[in-house]
C-alpha positions as a Python dict, from the first residue, in 0.01 Angstrom:
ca = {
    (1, 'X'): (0, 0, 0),
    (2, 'X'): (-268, 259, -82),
    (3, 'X'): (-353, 506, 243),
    (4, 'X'): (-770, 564, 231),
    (5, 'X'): (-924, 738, 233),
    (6, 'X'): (-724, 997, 43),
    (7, 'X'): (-785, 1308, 358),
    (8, 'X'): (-590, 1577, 207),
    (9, 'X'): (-775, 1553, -147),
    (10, 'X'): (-1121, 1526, 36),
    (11, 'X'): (-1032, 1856, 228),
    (12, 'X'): (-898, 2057, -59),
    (13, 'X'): (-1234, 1936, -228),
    (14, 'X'): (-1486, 2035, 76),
    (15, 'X'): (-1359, 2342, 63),
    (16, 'X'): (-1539, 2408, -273),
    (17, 'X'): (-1832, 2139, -246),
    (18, 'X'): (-2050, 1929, 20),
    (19, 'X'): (-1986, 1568, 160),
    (20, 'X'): (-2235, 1438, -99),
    (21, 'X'): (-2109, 1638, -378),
    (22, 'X'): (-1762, 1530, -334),
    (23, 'X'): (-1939, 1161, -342),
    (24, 'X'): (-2123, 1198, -613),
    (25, 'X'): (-1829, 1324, -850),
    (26, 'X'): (-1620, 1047, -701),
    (27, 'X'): (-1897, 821, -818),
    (28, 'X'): (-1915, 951, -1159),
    (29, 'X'): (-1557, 855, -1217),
    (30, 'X'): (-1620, 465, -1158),
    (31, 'X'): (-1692, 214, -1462),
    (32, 'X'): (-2074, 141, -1527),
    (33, 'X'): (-2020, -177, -1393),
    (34, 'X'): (-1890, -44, -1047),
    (35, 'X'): (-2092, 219, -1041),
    (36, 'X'): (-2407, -21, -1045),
    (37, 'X'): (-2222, -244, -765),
    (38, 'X'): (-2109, 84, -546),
    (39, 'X'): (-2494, 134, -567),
    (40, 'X'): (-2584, -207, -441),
    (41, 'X'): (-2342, -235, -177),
    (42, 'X'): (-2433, 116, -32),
    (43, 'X'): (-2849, 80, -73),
    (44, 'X'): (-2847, -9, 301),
    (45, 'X'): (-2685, 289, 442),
    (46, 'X'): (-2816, 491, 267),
    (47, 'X'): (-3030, 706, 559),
    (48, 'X'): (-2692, 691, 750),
    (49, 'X'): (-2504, 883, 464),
    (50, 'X'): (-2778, 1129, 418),
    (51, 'X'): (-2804, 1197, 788),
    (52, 'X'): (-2421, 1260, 788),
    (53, 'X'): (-2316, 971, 977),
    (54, 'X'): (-1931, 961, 1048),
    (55, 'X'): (-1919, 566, 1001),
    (56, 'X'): (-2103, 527, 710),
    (57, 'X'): (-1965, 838, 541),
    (58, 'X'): (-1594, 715, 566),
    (59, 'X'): (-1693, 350, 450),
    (60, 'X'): (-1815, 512, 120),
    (61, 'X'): (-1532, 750, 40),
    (62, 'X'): (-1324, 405, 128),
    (63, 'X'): (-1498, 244, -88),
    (64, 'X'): (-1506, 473, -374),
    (65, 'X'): (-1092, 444, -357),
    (66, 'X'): (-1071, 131, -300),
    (67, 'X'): (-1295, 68, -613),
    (68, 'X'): (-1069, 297, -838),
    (69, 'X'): (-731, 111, -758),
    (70, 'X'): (-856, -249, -768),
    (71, 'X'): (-770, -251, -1115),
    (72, 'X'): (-409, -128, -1056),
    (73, 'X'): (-295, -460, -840),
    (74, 'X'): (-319, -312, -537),
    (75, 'X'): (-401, -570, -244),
    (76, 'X'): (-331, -385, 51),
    (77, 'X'): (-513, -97, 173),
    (78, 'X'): (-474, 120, 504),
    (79, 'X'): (-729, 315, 703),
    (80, 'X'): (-591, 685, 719),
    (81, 'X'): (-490, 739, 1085),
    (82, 'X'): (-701, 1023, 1135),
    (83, 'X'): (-1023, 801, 1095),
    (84, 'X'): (-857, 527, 1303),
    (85, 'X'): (-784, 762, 1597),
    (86, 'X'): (-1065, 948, 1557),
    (87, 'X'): (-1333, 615, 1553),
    (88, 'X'): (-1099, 520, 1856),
    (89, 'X'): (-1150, 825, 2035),
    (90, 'X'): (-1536, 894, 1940),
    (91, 'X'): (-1571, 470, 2047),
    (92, 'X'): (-1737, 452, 1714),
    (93, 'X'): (-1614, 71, 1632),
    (94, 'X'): (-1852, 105, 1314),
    (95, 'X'): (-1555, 292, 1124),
    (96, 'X'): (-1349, -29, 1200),
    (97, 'X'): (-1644, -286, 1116),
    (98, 'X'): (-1715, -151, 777),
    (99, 'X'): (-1351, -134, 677),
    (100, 'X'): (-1304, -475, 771),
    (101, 'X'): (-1643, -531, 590),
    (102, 'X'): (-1465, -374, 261),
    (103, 'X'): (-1170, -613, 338),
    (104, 'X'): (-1389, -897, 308),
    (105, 'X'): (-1610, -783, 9),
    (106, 'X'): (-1331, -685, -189),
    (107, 'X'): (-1060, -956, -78),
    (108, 'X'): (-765, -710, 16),
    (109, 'X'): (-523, -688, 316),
    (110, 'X'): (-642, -460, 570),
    (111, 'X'): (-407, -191, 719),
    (112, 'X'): (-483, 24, 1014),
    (113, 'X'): (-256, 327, 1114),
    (114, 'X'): (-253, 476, 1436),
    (115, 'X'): (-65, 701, 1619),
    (116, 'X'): (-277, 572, 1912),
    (117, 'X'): (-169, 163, 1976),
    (118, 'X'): (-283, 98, 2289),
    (119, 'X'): (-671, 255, 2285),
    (120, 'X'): (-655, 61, 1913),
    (121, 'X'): (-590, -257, 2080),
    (122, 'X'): (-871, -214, 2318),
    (123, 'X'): (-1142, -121, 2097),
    (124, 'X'): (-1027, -423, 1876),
    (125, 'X'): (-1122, -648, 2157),
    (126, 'X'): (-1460, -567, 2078),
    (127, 'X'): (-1486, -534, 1734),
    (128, 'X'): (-1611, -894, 1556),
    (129, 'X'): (-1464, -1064, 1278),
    (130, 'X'): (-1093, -909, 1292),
    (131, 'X'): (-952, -1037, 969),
    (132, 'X'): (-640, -1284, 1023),
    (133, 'X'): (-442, -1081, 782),
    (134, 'X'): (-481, -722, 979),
    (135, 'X'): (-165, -495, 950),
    (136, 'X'): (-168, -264, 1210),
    (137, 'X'): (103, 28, 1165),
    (138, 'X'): (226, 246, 1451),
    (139, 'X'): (481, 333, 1647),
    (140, 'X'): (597, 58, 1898),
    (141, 'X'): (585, 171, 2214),
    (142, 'X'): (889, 116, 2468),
    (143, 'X'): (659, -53, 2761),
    (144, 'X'): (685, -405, 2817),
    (145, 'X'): (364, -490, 2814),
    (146, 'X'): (301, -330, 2447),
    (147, 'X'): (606, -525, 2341),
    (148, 'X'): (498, -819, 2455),
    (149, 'X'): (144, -786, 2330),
    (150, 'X'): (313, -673, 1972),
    (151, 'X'): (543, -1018, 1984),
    (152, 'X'): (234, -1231, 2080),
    (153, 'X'): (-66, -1087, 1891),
    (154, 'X'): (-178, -1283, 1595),
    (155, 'X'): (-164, -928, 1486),
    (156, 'X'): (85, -847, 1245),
    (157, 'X'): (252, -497, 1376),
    (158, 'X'): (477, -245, 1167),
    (159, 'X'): (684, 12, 1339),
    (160, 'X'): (643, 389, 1153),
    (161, 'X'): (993, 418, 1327),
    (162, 'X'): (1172, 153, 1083),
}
């Protein structure tokens, strides 16, 4: 399980460089051939990245991870809790889409942590095309009704508490 994106390297890095300098040297460390597909893939957001958007910009530093470990048999990646919570607070599904959008593209297991289960669980319910294989990891709360949605969910749950 690979955690992405990687938060506490990106913020030791803006500290010294831009959001699209810390893409761009992220970019030159990908092989020609995924370089030239990272390029492809990420022609059509474009104007989002350059206008700073939240959504897009965490779909390409996802992607730029995700890119670099394929190689090292890793099939199940996690969306950093901090983007989770935070696209569940800001009710920007977008950050959710695209991940699941990676999933896809890229044929891994999608993880989602969240420290946050309940507001997840709602926003899922309108976010299309939730991938059969979705791990979510949290803690599990102690209300019935979040136990019984954990035991009945097609969801697979993980408690951080085990």
């Amino acid at each position: 399980m690979v955690i992405v994106p990687n938060v506490e390297q990106i913020a030791r890095e803006m500290t010294g460089s831009s959001q699209i300098m810390i893409i761009i040297s992220r970019m030159m460390k990908l092989k020609l051939v995924n370089l030239v597909r990272f390029g492809i893939n990420n022609l059509p957001y474009a104007l989002q990245i350059l206008h700073k958007d939240f959504a897009a910009g965490i779909k390409v530093l996802c992607e730029l991870e995700i890119m670099q470990s394929l190689g090292n048999a890793q099939d199940h990646f996690v969306l950093h809790s901090q983007m989770v919570d935070m696209a569940v607070a800001l009710k920007n599904k977008r950050v959710i889409s695209y991940y699941f959008g990676l999933a896809k593209k890229y044929g891994f297991q999608p993880g989602l942590l969240t420290y946050n289960a309940d507001s997840l669980i709602k926003t899922l319910a309108d976010v299309k095309n939730i991938p059969s294989n979705l791990v979510i990891y949290t803690h599990v709360g102690d209300t019935p009704v979040l136990q019984n949605y954990f035991r009945d969910s097609p969801i697979q749950f993980r408690d951080l508490r085990s």
